[in-house]
N, CA, C and O atoms as a GROMACS GRO file, in nm:
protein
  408
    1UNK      N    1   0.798   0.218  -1.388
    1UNK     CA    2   0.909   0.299  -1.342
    1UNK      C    3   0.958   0.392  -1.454
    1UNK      O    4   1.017   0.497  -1.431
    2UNK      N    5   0.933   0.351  -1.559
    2UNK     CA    6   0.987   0.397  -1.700
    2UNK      C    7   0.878   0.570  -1.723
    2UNK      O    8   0.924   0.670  -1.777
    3UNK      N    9   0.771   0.564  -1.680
    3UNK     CA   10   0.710   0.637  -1.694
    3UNK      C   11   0.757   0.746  -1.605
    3UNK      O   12   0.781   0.856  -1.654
    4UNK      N   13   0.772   0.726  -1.471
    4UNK     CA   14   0.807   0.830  -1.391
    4UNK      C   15   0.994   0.862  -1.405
    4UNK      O   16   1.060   0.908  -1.312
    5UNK      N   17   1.036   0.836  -1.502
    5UNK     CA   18   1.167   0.888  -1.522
    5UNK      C   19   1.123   0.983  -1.638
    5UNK      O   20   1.184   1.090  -1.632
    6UNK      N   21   1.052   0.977  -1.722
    6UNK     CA   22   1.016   1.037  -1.814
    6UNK      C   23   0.930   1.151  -1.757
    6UNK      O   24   0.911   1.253  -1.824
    7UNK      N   25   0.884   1.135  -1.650
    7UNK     CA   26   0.810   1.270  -1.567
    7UNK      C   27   0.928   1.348  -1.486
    7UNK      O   28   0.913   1.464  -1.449
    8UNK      N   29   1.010   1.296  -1.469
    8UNK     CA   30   1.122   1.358  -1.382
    8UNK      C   31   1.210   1.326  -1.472
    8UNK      O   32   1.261   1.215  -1.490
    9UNK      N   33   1.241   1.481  -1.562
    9UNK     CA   34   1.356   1.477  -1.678
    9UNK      C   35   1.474   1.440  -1.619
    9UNK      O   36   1.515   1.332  -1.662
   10UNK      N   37   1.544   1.495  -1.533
   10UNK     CA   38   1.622   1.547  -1.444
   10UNK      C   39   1.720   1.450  -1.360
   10UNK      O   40   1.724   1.435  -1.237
   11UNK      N   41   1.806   1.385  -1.467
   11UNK     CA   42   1.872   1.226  -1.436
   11UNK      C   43   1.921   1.238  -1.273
   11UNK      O   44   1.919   1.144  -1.194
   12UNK      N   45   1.958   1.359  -1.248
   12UNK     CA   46   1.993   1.351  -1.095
   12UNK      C   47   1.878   1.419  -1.002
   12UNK      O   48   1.857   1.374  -0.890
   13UNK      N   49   1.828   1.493  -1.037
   13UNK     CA   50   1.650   1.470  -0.963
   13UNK      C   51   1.580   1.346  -0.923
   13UNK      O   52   1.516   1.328  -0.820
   14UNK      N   53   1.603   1.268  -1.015
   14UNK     CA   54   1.554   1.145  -1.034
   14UNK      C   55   1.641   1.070  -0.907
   14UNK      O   56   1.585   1.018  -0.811
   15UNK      N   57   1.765   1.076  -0.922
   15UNK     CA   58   1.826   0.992  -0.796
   15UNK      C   59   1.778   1.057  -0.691
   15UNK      O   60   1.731   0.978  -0.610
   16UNK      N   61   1.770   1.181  -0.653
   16UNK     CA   62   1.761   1.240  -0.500
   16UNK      C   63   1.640   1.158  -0.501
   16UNK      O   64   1.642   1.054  -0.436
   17UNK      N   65   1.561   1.182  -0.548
   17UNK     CA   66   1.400   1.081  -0.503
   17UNK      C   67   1.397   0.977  -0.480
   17UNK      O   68   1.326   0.941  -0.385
   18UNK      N   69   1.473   0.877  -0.558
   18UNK     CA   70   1.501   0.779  -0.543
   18UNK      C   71   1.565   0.714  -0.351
   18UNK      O   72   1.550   0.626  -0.267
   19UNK      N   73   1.653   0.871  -0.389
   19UNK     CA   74   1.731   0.836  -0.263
   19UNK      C   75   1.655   0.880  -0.105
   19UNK      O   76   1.695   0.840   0.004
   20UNK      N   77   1.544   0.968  -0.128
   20UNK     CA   78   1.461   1.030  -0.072
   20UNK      C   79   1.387   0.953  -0.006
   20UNK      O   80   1.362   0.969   0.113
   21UNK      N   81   1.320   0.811  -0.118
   21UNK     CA   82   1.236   0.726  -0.109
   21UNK      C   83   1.263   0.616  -0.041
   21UNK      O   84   1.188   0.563   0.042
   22UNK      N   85   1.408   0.565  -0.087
   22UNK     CA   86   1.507   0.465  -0.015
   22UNK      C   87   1.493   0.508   0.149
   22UNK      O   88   1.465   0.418   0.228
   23UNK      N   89   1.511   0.629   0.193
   23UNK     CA   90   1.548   0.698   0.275
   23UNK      C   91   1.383   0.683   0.369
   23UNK      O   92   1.407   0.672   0.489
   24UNK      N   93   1.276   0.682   0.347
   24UNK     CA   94   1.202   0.630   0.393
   24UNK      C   95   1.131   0.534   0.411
   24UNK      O   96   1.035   0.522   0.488
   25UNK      N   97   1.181   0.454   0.334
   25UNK     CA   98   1.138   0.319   0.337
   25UNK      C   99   1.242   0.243   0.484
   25UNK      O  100   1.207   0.184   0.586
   26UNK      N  101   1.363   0.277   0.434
   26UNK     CA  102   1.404   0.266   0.527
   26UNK      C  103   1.414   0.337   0.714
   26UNK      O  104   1.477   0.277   0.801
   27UNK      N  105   1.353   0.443   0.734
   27UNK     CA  106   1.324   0.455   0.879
   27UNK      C  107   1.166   0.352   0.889
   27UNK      O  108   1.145   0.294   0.996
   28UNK      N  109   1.093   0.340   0.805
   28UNK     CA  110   0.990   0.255   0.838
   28UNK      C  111   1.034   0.137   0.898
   28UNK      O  112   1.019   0.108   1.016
   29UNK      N  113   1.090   0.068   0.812
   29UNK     CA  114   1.150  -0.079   0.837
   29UNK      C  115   1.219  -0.032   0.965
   29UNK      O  116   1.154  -0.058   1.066
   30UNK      N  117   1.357   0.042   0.986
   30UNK     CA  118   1.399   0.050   1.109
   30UNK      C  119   1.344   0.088   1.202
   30UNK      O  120   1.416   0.060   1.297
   31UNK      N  121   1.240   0.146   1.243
   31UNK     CA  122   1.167   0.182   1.344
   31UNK      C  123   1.004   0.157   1.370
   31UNK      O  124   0.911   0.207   1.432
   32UNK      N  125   1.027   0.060   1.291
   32UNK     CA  126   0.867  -0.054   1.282
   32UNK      C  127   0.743   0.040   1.241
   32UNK      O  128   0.674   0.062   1.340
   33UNK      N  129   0.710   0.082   1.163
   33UNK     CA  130   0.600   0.179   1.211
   33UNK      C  131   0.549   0.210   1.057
   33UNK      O  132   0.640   0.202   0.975
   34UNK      N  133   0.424   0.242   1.005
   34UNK     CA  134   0.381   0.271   0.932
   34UNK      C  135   0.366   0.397   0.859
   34UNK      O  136   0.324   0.405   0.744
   35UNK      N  137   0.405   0.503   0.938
   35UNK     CA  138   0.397   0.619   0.914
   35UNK      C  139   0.496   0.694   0.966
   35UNK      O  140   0.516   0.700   1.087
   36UNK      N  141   0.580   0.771   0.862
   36UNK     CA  142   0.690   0.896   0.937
   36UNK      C  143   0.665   1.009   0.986
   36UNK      O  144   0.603   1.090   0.917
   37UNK      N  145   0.695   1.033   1.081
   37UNK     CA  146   0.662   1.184   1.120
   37UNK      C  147   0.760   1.260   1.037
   37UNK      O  148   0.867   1.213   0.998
   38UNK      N  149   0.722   1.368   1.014
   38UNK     CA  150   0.783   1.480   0.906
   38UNK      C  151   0.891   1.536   0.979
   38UNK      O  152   0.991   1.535   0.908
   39UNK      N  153   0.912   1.583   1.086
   39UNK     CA  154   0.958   1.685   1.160
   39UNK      C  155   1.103   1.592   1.168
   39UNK      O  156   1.196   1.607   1.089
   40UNK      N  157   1.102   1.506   1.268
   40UNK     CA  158   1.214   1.456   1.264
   40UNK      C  159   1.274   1.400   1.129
   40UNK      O  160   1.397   1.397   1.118
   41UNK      N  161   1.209   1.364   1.044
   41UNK     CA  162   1.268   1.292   0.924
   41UNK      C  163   1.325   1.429   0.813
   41UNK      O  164   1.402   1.414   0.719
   42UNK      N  165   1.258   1.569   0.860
   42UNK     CA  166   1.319   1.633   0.769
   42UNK      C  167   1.462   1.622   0.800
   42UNK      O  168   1.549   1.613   0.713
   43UNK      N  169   1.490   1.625   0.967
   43UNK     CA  170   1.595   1.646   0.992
   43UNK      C  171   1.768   1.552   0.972
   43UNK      O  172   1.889   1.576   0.972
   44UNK      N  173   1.674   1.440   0.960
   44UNK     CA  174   1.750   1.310   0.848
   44UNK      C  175   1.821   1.350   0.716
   44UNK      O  176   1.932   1.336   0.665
   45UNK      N  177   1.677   1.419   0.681
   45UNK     CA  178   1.729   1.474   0.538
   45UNK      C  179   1.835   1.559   0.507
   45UNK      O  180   1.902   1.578   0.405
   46UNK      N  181   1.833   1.609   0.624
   46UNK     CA  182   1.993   1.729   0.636
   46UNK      C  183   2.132   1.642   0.621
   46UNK      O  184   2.227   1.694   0.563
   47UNK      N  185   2.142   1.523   0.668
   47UNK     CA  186   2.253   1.455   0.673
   47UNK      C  187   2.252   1.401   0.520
   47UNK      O  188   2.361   1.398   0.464
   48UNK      N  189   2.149   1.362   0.453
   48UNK     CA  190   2.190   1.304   0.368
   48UNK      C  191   2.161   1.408   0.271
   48UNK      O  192   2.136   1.339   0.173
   49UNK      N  193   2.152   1.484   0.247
   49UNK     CA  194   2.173   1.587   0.176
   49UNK      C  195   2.228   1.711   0.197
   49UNK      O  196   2.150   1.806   0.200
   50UNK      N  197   2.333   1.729   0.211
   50UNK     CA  198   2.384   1.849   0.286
   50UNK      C  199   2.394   2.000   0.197
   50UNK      O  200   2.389   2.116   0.238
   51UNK      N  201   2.407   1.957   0.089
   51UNK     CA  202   2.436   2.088   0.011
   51UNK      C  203   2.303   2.094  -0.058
   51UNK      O  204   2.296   2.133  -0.175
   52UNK      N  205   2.184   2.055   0.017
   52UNK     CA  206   2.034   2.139  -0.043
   52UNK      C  207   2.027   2.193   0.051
   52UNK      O  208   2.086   2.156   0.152
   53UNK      N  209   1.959   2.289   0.044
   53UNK     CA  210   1.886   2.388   0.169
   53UNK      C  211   1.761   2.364   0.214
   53UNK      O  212   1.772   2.241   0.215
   54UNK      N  213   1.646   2.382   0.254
   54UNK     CA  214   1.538   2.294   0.361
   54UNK      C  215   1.434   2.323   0.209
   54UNK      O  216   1.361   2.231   0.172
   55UNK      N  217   1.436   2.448   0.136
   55UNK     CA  218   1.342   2.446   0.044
   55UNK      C  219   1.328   2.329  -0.054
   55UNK      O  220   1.230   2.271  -0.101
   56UNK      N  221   1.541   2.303  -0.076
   56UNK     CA  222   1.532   2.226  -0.190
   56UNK      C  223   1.475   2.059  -0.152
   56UNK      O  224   1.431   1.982  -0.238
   57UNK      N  225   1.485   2.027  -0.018
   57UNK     CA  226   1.506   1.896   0.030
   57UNK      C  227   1.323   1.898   0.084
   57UNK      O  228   1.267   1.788   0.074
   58UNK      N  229   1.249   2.000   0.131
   58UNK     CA  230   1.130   2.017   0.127
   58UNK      C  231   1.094   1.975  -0.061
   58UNK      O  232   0.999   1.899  -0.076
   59UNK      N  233   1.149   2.013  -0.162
   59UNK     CA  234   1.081   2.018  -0.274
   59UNK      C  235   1.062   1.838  -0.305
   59UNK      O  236   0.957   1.791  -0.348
   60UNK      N  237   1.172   1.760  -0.276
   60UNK     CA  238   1.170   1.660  -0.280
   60UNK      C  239   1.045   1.588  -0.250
   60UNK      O  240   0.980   1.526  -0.334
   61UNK      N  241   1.012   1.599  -0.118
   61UNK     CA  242   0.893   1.585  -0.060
   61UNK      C  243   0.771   1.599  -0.100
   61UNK      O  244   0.678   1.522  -0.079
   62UNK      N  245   0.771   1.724  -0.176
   62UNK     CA  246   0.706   1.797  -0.277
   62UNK      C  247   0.662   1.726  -0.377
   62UNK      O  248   0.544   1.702  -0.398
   63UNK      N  249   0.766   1.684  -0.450
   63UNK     CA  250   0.762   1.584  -0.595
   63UNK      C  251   0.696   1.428  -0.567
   63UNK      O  252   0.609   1.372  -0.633
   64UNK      N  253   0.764   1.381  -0.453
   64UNK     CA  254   0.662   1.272  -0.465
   64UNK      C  255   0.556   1.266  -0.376
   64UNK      O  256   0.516   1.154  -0.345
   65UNK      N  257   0.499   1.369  -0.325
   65UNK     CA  258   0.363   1.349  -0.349
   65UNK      C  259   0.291   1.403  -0.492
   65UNK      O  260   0.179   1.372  -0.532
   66UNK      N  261   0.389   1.491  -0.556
   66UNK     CA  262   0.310   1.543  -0.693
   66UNK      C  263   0.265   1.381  -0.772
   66UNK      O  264   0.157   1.349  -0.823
   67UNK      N  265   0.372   1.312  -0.760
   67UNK     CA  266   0.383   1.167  -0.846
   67UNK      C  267   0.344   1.085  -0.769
   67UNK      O  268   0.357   0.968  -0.808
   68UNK      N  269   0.282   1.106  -0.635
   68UNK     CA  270   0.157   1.020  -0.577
   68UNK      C  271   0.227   0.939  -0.521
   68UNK      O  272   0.175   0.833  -0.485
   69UNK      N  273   0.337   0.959  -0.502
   69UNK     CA  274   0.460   0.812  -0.460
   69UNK      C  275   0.408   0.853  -0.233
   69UNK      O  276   0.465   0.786  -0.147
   70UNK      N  277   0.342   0.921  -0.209
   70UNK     CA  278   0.364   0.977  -0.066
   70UNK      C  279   0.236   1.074  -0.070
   70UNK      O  280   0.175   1.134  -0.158
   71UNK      N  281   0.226   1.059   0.080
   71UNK     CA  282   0.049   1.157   0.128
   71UNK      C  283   0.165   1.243   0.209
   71UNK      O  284   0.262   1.178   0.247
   72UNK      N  285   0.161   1.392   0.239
   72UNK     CA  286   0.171   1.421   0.393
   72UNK      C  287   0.055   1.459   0.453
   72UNK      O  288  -0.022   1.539   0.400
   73UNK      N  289   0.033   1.406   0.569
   73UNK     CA  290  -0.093   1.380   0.635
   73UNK      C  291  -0.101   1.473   0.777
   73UNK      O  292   0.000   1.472   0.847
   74UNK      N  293  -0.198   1.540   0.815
   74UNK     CA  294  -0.183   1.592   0.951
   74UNK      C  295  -0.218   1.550   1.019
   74UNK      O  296  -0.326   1.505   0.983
   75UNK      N  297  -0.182   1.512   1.194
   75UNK     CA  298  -0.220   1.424   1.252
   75UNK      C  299  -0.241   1.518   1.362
   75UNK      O  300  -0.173   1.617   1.388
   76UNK      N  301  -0.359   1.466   1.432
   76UNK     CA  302  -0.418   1.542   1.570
   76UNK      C  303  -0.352   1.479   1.741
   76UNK      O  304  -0.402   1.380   1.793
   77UNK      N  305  -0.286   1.523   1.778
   77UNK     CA  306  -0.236   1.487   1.930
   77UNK      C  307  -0.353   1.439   2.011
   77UNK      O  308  -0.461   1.499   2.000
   78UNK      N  309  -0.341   1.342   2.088
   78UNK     CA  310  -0.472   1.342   2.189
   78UNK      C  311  -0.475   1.416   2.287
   78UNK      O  312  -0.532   1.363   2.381
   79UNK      N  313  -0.433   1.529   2.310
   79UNK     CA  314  -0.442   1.658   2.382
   79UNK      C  315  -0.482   1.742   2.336
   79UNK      O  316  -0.492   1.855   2.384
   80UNK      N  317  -0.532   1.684   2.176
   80UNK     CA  318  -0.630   1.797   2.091
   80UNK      C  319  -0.562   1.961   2.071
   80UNK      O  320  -0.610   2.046   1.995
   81UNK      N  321  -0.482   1.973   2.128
   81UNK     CA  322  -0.388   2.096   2.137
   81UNK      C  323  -0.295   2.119   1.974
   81UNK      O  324  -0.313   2.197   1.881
   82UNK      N  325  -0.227   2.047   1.990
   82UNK     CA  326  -0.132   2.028   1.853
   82UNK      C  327  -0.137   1.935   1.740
   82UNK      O  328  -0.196   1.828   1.755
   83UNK      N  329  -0.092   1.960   1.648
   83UNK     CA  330  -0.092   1.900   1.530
   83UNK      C  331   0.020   1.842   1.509
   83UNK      O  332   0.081   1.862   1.613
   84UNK      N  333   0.107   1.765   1.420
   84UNK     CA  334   0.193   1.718   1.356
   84UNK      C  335   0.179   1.633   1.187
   84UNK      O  336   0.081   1.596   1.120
   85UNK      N  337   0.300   1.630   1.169
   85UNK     CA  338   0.270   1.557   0.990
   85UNK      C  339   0.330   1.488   0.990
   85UNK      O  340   0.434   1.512   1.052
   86UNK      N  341   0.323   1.392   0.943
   86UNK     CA  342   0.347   1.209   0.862
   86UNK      C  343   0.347   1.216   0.728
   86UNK      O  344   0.255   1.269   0.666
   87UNK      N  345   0.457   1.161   0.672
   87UNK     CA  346   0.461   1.060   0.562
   87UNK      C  347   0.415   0.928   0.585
   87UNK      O  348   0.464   0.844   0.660
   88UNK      N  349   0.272   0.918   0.478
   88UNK     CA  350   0.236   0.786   0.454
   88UNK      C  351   0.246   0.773   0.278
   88UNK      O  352   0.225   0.854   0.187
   89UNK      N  353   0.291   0.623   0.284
   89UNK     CA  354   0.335   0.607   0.157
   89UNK      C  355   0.235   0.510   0.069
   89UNK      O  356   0.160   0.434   0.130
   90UNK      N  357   0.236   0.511  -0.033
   90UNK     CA  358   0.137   0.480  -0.149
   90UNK      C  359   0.244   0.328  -0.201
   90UNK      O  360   0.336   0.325  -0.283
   91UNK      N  361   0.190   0.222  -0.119
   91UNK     CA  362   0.280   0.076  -0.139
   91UNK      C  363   0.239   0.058  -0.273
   91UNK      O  364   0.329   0.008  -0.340
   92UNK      N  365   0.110   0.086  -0.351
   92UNK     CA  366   0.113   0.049  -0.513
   92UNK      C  367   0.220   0.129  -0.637
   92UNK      O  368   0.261   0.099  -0.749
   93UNK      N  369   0.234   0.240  -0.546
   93UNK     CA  370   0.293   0.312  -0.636
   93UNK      C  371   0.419   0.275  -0.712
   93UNK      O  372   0.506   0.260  -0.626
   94UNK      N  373   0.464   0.256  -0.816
   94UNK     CA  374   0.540   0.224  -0.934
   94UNK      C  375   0.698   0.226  -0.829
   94UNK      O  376   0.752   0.130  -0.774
   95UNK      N  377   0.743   0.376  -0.829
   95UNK     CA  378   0.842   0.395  -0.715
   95UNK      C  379   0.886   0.342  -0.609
   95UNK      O  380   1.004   0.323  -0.578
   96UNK      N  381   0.741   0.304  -0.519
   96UNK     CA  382   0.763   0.265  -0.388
   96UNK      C  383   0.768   0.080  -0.427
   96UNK      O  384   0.798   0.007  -0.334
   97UNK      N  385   0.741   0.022  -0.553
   97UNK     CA  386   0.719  -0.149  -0.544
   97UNK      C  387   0.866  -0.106  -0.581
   97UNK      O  388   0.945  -0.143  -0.494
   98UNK      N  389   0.921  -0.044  -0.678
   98UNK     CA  390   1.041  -0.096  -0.738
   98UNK      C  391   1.152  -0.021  -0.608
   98UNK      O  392   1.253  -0.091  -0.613
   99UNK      N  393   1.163   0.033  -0.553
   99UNK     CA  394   1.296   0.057  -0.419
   99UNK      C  395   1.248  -0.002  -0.263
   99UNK      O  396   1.322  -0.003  -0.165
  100UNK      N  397   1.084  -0.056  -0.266
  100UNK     CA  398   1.088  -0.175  -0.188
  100UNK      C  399   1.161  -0.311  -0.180
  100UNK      O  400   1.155  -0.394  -0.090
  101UNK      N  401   1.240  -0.316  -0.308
  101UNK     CA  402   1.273  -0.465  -0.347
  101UNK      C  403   1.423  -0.507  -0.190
  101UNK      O  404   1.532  -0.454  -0.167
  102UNK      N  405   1.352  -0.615  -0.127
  102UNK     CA  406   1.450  -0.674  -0.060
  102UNK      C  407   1.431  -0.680   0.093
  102UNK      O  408   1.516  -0.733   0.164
   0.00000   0.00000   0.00000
């Protein structure tokens, strides 16, 4: 964990991710499921972050997949027509063992 604070200078950067991460761990657990869809969960992100704008709260997103903490993945409809995206998360990752706790 020590390492990725030292990659993310940014003592309150560091919490939004944190809180980012919390933030999906928890719709998993509440809505049983292995994988988030993006679309609705950005829109989560609006509540709990209100004074970022979609770039800054997109960048979040951004960062931990840079730090491998998260995939976004595209997923194919079985109507073969449309697409959609998921957060799937990286359970080894440093981030995701230590704000899994509990």
């Amino acid at each position: 964990m020590a390492d990725i604070e030292k990659t993310v200078a940014d003592a309150d950067k560091m919490e939004d991710l944190k809180t980012c991460t919390s933030l999906i761990l928890e719709c998993l657990r509440d809505h049983k499921v292995r994988e988030v869809w993006l679309g609705p969960f950005l829109k989560t992100m609006n509540d709990i972050f209100p004074f970022k704008n979609n770039a800054e709260r997109k960048d979040l997103l951004s960062r931990l997949c840079d730090l491998g903490a998260i995939e976004i993945e595209s997923r194919q409809r079985s109507d073969d027509r449309t697409t959609y995206a998921v957060i799937v998360v990286n359970w080894k990752h440093p981030l995701i063992v230590h704000m899994n706790v509990g």
